[in-house]
Residue frames relative to the residue before (quaternion, step in Angstrom):
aa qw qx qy qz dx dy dz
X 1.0000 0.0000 0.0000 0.0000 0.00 0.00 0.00
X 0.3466 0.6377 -0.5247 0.4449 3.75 1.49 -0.18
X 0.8451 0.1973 -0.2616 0.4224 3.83 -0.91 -0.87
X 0.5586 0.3358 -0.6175 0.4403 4.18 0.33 1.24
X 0.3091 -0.5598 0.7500 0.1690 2.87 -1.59 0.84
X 0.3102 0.4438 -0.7784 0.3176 2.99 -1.67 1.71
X 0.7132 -0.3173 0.4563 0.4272 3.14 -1.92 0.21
X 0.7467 -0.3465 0.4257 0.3756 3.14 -2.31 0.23
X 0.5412 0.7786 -0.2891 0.1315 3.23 0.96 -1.55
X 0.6479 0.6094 0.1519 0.4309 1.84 0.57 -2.72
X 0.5832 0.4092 -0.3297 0.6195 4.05 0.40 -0.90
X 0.8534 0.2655 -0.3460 0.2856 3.67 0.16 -1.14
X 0.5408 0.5237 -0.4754 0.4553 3.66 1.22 -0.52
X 0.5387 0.6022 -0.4313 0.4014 4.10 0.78 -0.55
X 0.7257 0.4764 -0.1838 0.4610 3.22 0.68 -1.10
X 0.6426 0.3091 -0.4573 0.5314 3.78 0.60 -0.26
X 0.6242 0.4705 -0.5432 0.3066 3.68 0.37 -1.11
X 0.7266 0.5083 -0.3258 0.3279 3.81 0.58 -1.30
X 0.7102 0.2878 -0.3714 0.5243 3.77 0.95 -0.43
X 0.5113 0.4527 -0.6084 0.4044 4.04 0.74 1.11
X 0.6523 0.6584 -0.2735 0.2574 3.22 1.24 0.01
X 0.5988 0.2033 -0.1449 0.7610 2.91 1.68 -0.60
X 0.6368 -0.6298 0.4272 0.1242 3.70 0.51 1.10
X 0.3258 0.6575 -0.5848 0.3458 3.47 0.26 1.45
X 0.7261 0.2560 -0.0349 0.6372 2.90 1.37 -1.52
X 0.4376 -0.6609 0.5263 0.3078 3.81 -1.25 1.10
X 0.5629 -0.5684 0.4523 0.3944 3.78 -0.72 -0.46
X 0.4273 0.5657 -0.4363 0.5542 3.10 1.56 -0.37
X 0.6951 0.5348 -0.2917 0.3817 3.37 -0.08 -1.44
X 0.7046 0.4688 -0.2040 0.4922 3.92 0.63 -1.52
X 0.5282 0.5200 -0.4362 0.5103 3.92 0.94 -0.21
X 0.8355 0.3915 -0.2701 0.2750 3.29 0.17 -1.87
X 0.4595 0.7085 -0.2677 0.4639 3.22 1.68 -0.46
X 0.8710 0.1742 -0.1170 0.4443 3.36 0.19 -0.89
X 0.5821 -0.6094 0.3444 0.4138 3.69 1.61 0.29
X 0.6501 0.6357 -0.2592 0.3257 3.60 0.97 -0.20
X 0.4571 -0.6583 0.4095 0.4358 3.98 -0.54 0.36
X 0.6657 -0.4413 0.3815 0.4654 3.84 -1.05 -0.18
X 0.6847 0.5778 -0.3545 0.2678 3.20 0.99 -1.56
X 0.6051 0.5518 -0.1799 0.5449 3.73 1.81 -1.86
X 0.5254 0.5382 -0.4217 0.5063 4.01 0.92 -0.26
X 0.6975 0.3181 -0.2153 0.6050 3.65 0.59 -0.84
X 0.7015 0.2655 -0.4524 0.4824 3.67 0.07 0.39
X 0.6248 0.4650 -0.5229 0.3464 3.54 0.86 -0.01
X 0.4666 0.6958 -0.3495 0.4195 3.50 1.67 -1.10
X 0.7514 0.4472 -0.2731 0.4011 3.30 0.03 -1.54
X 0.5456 0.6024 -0.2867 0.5073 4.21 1.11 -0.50
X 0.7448 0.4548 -0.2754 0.4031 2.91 0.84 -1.37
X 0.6868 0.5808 -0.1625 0.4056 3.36 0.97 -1.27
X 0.7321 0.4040 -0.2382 0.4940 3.66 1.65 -0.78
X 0.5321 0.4671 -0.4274 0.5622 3.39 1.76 0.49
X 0.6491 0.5538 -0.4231 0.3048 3.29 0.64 -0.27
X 0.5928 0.6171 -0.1439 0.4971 3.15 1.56 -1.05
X 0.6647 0.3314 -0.3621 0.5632 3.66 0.75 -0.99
X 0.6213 0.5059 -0.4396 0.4059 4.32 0.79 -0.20
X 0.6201 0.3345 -0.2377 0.6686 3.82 1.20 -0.63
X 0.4762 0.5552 -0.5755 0.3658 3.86 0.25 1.10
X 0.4361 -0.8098 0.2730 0.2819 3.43 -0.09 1.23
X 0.3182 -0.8587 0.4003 0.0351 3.73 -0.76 0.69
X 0.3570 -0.7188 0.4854 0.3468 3.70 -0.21 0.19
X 0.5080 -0.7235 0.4309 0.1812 2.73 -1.30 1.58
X 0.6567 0.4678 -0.3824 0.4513 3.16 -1.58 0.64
X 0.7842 -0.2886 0.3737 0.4026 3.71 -1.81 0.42
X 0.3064 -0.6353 0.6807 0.1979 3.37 -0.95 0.78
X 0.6027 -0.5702 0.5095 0.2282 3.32 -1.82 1.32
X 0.8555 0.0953 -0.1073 0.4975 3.39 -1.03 1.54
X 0.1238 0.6792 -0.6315 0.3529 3.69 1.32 1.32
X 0.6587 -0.4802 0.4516 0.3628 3.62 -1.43 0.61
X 0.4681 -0.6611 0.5168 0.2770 3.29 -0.84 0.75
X 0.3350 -0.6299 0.6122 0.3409 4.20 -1.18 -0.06
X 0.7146 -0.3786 0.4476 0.3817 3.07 -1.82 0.39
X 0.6783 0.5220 -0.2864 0.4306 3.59 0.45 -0.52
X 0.7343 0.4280 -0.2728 0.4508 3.35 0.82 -1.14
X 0.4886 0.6021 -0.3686 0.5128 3.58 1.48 -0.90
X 0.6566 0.5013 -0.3421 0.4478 3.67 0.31 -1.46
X 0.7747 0.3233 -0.3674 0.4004 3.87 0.56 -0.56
X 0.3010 0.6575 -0.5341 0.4380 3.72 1.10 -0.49
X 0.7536 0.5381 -0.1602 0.3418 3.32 -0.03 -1.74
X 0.7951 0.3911 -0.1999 0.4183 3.26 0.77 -0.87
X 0.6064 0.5459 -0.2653 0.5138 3.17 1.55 -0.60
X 0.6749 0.4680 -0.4083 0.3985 3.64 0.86 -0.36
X 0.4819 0.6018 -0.4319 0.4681 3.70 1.82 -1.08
X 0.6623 0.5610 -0.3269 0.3738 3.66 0.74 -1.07
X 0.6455 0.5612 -0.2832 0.4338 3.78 1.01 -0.79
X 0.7525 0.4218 -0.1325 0.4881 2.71 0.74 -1.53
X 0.5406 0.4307 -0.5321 0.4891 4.33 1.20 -0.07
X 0.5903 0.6957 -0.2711 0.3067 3.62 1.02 -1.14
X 0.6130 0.4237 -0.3118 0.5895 3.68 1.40 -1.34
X 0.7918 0.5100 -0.2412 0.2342 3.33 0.66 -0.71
X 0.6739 0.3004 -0.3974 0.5457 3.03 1.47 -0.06
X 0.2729 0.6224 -0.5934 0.4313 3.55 0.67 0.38
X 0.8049 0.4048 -0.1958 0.3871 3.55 0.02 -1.20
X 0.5335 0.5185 -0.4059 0.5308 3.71 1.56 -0.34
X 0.6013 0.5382 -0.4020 0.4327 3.59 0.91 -0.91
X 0.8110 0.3789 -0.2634 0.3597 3.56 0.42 -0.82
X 0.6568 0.3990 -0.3758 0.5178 3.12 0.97 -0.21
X 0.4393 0.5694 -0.4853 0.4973 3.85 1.24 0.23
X 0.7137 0.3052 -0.3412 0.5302 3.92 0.37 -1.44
X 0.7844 0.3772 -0.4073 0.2766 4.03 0.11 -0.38
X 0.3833 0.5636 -0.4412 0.5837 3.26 1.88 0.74
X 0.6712 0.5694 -0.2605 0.3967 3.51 0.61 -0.11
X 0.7175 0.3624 0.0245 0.5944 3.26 0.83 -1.73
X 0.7921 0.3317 -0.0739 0.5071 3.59 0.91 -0.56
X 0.3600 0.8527 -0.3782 -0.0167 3.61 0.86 -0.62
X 0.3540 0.6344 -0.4262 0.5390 3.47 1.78 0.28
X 0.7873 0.4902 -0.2000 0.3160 3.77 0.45 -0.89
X 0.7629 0.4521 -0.1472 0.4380 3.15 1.64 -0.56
X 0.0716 -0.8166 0.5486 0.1646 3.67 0.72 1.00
X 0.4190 -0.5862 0.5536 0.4175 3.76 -1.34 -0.19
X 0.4720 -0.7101 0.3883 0.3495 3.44 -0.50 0.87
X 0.5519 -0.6498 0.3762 0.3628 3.50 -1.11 1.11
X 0.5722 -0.5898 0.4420 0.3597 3.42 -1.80 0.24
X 0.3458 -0.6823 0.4559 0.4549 3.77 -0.53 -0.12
X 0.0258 -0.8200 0.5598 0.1164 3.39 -0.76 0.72
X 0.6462 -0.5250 0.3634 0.4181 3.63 -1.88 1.01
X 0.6950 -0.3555 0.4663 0.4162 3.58 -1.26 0.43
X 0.6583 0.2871 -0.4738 0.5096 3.69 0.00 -0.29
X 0.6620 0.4696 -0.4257 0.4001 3.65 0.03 -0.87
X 0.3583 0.7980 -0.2985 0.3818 3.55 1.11 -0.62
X 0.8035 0.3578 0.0447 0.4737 2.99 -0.17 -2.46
X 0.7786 0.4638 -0.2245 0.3581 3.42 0.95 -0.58
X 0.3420 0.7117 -0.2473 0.5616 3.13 2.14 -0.28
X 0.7483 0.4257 -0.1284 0.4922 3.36 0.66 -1.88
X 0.7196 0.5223 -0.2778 0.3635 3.44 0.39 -0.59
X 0.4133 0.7622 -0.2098 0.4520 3.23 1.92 -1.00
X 0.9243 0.0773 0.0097 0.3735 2.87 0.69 -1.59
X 0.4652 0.5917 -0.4428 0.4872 2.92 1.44 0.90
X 0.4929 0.5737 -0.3832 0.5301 3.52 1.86 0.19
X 0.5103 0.6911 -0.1940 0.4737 3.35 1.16 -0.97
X 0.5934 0.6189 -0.1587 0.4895 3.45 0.88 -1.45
X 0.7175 0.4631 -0.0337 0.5192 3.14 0.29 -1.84
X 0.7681 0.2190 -0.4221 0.4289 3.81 -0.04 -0.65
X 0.5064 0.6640 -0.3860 0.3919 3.69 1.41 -0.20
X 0.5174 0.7589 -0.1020 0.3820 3.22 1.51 -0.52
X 0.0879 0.7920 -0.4015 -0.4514 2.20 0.94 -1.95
X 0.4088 0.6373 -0.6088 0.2366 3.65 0.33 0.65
């Protein structure tokens, strides 16, 4: 009973149930020990015995599906999406490179933002512009 990890308790209630099993110890005897009636001895037995069983139910071998990843395995996740996501992205430089090419009417460079004054002065530009088209 040294190499399970459980309470003291626990080790000692393990230990009577297993020596009524192979019959060193009576059940009388394994109650009076452990402070308990006969009726709660047999429900602790019967627990014991249906954990033991569901632990000696056979299992597929190998890592169970969806074990915690490691720091390492996380660290590549990570790296593999940066990698998708440089891939999607140059995919999309390429195309907008060949429809700069083949197309070059369609592709404007995109405008700078400018401060409200630069703005107003933009607008005013061309509302002069307007006007000498006009001719006023």
């Amino acid at each position: 009973m040294d190499r399970v990890e459980a309470s003291g308790e626990a080790k000692t209630r393990l230990q009577r149930i297993v020596q009524t099993l192979t019959g060193e110890v009576s059940v009388a005897e394994a109650c009076a020990d452990l402070g308990v009636s006969e009726s709660h001895f047999h429900r602790l037995r019967d627990r014991a015995l249906a954990g033991a069983a569901e632990a000696l139910e056979p299992r597929p071998a190998g890592r169970p599906r969806g074990a915690t990843p490691t720091a390492a395995q996380e660290r590549i996740a990570e790296l593999e999406d940066d990698l998708t996501e440089m891939q999607f992205q140059l995919r999309a430089a390429e195309l907008r490179e060949e429809l700069a090419l083949v197309m070059p009417h369609v592709l404007r460079p995109p405008r700078e933002k400018l401060s409200p004054e630069d703005q107003k002065k933009r607008r005013n530009a061309a509302k002069r512009q307007r006007r000498k088209r006009r001719g006023k």
